[in-house]
C-alpha positions as CSV (number, residue, x, y, z in Angstrom):
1,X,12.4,-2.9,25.3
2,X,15.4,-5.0,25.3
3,X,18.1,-3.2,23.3
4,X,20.6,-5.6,24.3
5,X,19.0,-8.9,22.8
6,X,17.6,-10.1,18.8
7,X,16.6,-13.0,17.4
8,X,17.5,-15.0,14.4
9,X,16.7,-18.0,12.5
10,X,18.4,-20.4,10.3
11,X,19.1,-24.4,9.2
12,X,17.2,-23.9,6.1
13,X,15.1,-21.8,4.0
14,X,12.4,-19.3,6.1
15,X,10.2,-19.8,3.1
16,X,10.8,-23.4,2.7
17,X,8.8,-26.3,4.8
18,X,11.9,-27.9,6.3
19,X,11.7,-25.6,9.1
20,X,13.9,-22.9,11.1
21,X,16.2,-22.6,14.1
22,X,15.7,-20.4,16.5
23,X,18.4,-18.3,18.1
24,X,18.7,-15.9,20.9
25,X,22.4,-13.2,20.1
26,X,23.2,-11.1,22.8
27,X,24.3,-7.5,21.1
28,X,27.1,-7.0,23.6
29,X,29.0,-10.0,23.5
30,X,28.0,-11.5,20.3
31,X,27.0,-14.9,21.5
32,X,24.4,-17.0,20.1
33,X,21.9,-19.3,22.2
34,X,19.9,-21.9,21.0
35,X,16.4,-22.2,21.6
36,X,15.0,-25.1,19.5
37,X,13.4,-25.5,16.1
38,X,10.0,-23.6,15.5
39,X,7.5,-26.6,15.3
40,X,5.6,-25.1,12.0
41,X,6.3,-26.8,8.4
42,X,4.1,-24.1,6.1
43,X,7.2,-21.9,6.0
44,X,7.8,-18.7,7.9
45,X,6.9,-15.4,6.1
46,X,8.1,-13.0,8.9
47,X,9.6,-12.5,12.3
48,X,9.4,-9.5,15.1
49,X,9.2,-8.6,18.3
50,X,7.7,-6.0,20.3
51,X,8.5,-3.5,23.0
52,X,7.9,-5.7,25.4
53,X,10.3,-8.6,23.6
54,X,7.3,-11.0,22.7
55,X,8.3,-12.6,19.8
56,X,6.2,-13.1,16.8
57,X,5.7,-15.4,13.3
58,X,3.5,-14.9,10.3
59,X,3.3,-18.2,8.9
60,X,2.3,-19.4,5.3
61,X,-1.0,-18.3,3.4
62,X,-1.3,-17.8,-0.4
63,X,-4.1,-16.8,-2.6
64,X,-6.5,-19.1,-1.1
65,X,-5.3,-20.3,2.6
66,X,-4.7,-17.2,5.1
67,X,-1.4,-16.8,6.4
68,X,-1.4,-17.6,10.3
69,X,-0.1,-15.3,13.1
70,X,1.8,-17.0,16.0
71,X,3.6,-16.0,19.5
72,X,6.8,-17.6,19.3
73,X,8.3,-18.9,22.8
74,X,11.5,-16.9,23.7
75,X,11.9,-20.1,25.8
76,X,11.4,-23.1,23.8
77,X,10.5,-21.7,20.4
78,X,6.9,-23.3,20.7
79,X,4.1,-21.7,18.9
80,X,0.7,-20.2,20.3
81,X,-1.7,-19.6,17.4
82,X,-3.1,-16.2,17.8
83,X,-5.2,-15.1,14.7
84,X,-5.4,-15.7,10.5
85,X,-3.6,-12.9,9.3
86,X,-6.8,-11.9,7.3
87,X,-10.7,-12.2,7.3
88,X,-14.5,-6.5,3.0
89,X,-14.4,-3.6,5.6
90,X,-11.0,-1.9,5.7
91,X,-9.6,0.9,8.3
92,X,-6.5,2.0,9.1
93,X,-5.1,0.9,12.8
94,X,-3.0,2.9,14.7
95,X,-3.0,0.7,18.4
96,X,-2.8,-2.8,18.5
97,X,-4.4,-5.6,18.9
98,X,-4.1,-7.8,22.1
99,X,-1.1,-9.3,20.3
100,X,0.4,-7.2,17.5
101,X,3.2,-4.8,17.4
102,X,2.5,-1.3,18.3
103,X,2.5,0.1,14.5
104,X,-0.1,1.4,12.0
105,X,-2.0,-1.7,10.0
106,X,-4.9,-2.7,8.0
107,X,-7.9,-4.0,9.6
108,X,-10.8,-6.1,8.1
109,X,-14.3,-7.1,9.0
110,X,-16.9,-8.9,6.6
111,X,-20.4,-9.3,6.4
112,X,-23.1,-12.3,4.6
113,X,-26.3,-10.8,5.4
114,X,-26.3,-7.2,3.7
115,X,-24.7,-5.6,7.0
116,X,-27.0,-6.9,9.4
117,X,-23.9,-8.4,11.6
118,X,-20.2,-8.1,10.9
119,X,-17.1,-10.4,11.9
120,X,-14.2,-9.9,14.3
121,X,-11.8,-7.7,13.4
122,X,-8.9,-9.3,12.4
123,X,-5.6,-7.9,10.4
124,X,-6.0,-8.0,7.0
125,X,-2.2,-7.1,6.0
126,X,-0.7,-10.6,6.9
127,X,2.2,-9.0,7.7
128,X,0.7,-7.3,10.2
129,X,3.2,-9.1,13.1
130,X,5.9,-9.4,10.9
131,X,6.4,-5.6,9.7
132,X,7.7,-2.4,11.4
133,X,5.9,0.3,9.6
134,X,2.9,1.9,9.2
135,X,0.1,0.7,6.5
136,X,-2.6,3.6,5.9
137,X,-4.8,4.6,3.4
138,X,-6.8,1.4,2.5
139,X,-9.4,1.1,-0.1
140,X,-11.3,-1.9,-1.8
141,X,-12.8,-3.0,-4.7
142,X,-14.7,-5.6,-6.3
143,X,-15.6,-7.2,-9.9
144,X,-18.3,-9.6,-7.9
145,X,-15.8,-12.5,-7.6
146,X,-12.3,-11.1,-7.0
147,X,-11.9,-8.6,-4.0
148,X,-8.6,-6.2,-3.9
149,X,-7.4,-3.8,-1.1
150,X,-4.8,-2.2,-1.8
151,X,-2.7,0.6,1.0
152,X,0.5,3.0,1.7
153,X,3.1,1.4,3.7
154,X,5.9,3.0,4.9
155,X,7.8,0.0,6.6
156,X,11.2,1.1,7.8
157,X,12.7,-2.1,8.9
158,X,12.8,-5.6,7.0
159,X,10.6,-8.0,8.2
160,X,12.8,-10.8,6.6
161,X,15.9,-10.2,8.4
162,X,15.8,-9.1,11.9
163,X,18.2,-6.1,13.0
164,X,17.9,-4.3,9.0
165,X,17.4,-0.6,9.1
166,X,15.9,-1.2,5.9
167,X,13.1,-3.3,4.0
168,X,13.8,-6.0,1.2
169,X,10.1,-5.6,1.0
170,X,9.2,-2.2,-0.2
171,X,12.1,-0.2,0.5
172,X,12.9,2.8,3.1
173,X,10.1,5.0,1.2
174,X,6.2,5.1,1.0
175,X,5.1,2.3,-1.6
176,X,1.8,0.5,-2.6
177,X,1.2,-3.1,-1.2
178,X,-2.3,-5.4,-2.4
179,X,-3.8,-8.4,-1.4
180,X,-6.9,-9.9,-2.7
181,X,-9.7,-12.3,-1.4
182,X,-11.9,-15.0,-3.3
183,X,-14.6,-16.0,-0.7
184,X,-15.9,-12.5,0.1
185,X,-13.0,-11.6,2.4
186,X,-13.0,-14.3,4.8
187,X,-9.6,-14.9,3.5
188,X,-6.7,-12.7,2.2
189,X,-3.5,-13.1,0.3
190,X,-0.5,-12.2,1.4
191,X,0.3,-8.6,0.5
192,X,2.6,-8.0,-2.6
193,X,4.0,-4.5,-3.7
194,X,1.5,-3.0,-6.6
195,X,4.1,-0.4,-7.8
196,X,6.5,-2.7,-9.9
197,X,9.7,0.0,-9.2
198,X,9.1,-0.5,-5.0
199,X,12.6,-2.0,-4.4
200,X,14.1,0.1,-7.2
201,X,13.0,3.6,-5.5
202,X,15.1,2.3,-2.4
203,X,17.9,1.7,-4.5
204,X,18.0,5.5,-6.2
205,X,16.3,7.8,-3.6
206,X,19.5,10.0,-3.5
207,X,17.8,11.7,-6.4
208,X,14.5,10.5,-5.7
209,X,12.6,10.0,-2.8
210,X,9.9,8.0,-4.2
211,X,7.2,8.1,-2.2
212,X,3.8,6.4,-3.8
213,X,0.5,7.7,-1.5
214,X,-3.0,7.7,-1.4
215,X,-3.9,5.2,-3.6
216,X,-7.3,4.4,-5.3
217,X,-8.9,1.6,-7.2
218,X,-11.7,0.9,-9.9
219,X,-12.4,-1.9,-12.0
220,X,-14.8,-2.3,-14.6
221,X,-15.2,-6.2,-14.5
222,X,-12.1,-6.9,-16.5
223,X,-10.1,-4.1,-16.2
224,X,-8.8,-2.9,-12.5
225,X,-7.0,0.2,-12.5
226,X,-5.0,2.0,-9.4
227,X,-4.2,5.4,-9.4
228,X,-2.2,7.1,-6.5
229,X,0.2,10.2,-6.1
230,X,4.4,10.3,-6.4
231,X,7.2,11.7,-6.2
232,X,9.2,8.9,-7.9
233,X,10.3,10.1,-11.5
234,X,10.4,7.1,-13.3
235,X,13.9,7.9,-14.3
236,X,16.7,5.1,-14.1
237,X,18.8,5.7,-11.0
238,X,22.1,6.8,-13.3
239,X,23.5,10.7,-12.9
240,X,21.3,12.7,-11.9
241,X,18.3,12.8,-13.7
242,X,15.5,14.2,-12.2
243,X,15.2,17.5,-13.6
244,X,15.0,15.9,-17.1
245,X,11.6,14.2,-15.8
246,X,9.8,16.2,-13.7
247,X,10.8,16.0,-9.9
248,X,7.6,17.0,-7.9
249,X,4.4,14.9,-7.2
250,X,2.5,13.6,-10.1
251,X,-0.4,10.5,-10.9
252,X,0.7,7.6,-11.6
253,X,-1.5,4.7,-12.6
254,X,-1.4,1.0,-12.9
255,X,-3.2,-1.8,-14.8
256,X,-4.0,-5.1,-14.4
257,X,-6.3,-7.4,-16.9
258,X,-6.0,-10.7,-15.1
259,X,-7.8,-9.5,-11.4
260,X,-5.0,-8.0,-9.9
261,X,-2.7,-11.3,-10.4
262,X,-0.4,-9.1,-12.0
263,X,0.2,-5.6,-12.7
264,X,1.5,-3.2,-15.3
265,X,4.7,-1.1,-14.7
266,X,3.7,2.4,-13.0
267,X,3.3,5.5,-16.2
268,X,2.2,8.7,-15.6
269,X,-1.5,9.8,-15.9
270,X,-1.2,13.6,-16.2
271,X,-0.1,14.0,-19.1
272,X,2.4,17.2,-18.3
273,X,4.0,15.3,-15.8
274,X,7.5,15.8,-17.5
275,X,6.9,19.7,-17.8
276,X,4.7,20.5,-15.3
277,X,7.2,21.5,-12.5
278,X,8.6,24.8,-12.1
279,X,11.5,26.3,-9.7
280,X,9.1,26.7,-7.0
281,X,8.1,23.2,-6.7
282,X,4.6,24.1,-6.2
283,X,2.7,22.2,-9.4
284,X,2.4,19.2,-6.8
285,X,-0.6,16.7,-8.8
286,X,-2.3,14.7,-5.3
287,X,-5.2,13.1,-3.8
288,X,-6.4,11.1,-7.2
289,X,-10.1,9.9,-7.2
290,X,-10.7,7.4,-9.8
291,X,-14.5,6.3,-11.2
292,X,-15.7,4.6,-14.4
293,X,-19.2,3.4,-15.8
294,X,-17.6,0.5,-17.7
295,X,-17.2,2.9,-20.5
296,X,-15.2,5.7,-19.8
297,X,-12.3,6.3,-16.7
298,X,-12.2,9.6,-15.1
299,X,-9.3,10.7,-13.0
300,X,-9.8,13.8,-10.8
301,X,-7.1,15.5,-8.8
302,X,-5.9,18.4,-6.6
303,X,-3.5,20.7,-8.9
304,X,-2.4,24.3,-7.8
305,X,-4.7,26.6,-10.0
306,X,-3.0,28.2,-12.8
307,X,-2.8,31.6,-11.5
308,X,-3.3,32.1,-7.9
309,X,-1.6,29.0,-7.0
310,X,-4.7,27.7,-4.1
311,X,-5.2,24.3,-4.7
312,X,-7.8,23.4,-7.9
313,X,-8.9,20.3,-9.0
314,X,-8.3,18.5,-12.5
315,X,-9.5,15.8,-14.4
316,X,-8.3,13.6,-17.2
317,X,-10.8,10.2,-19.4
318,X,-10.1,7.6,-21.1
319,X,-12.2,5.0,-22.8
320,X,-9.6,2.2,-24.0
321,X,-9.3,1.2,-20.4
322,X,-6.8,3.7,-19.0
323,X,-4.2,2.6,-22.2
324,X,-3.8,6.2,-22.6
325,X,-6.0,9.1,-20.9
326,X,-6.7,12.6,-22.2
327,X,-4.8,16.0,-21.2
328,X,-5.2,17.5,-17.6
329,X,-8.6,19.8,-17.4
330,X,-9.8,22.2,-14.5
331,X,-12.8,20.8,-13.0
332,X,-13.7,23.7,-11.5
333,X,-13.8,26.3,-14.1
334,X,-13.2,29.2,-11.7
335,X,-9.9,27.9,-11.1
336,X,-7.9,30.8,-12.7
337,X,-9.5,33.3,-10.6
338,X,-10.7,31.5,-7.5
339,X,-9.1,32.7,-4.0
340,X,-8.9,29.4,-1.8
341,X,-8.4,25.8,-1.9
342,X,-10.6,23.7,-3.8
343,X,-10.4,19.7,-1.9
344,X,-11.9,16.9,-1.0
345,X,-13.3,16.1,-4.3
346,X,-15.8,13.4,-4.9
347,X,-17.3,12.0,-8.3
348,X,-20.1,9.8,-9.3
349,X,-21.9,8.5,-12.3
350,X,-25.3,6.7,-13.1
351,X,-23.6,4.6,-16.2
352,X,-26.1,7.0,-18.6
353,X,-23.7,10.0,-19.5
354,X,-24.3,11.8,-16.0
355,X,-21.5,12.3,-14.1
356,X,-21.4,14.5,-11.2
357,X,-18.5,16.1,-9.0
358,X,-18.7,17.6,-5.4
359,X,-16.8,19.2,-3.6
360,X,-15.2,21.1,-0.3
361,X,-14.0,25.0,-1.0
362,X,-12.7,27.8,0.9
363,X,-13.3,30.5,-1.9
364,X,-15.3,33.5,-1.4
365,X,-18.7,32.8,-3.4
């Protein structure tokens, strides 16, 4: 990689359509070359290069036309279309593709005929050129029209201004980015942070490091409704606060009413998340699952069991549509005398009352 060489634009707005400069600064000296003007009008989303110094451009997309992925000429600033940054089968992916940056993304594939055949591959994060971090963590759901995905990023470096040790996106922490599709994932929007407080965790992780993970999604056909774990308290970033509001991992949970064009500012879903910590540290509230029958919400949860301290598993309903849920239960009701970790939790319902949970266990039975 050349550690001696970046790349910047400018003459004009990167998100505008009157187009960018391209220039070539050498580190050591401080002088600027010009290249030439990138020959796209649909406005540049984001700019990177890789270890081998290929340059690369996410350009335009919205929330119905994909966002396009383009090598950039180091030479003449031409373009060579390489994919649409988005194409509703998600995975995680930790290589590249012939033509991405060597970091973690999001992968999609889609399918018309009941599974019989599937599409390329493509990245689903559009992004997925532009940004230096890793995405992980992916899930989907559906209301029959609107698709969402939503996954952890932890991007590390801005991808709107080349050379920051920090993002303007989502800040230097693990957050909560969406996008959603409208034609059965052929087509993606370009991802948006789903934890309203993304930037602001940046701003105070000196008290708090604010990292949003595993994140999960249900909807019921009007209401959607994510759920993930953090460590962010909530608190505004002003003295320091954190003791006052419980500094260890808890649920939070977000709504959204209008198909995930907007969401609700992130509250806690455990109910004892201001109390719940103690000088140990150790009442860490992870790994959400989230399923509803239309009806009724339920939340279930790793917790450390109330006695022994192995991991347990809790659960907390609602039925007003996650406005406000019930106070934390054990699931498994051995949990105050069980000897090992209780994980990997999984629940499911018929939509007639019957709800059933499984599980992984390392207790003695």
């Amino acid at each position: 990689m050349d550690f001696d060489t970046a790349y910047i634009v400018s003459g004009g707005n990167p998100t505008s359509s009157t187009g960018v400069q391209l220039h070539r600064i050498d580190l050591n000296t401080g002088a600027a070359t010009w290249i030439g003007w990138i020959p796209h009008t649909a406005g540049l989303r984001a700019i990177d290069n890789d270890d081998s110094g290929r340059l690369f451009g996410v350009f335009g997309g919205d929330d119905t036309t994909p966002a396009q992925i383009f090598e950039i000429s180091t030479t003449d600033a031409s373009l060579t279309f390489l994919a649409d940054a988005a194409r509703a089968l998600l995975y995680s992916l930790a290589f590249p593709l012939p033509g991405l940056p060597a970091d973690r993304d999001i992968l999609t594939a889609y399918s018309s005929d009941d599974g019989v055949t599937w599409s390329a591959s493509a990245p689903l994060n559009g992004n997925a050129v532009g940004d230096s971090g890793g995405d992980s963590d992916p899930q989907i759901a559906t209301d029959g029209t609107t698709w969402i995905a939503i996954w952890k990023i932890l991007d590390v470096a801005s991808p709107e201004v080349p050379g920051a040790t920090e993002s303007l996106f989502t800040g230097n922490d693990d957050d909560l980015l969406y996008a959603r599709s409208f034609d059965a994932g052929v087509t993606w929007s370009y991802p948006e942070a789903l934890n309203s407080n993304a930037f602001e965790e940046r701003q105070g992780r000196r008290y708090n490091p604010g990292d949003d993970r595993a994140p999960q999604l249900a909807t019921d056909g009007t209401v959607w409704i994510a759920v993930w774990s953090s460590w962010d308290t909530l608190a505004t970033f002003v003295s320091p606060v954190r003791d006052q509001v419980g500094d260890d991992w808890d649920i939070h949970f977000a709504r959204s009413v209008d198909a995930g064009a907007s969401w609700s500012d992130p509250t806690w879903l455990n109910t004892d998340a201001k109390t719940d910590r103690t000088s140990t540290e150790a009442d860490a509230d992870t790994r959400p699952q989230i399923v509803t029958d239309g009806t009724t919400w339920i939340v279930a949860w790793l917790h450390p069991g109330p006695t022994t301290q192995d991991l347990d598993i809790r659960v907390a309903r609602s039925t007003d549509g996650g406005l406000t849920w019930t106070d934390p239960e054990w699931l498994n009701t051995n949990a105050a005398t069980d000897d090992g970790d209780d994980t990997n939790q999984v629940l499911t319902t018929d939509g007639q009352g019957n709800w059933i949970a499984i599980w992984q266990t390392r207790s003695s039975l």
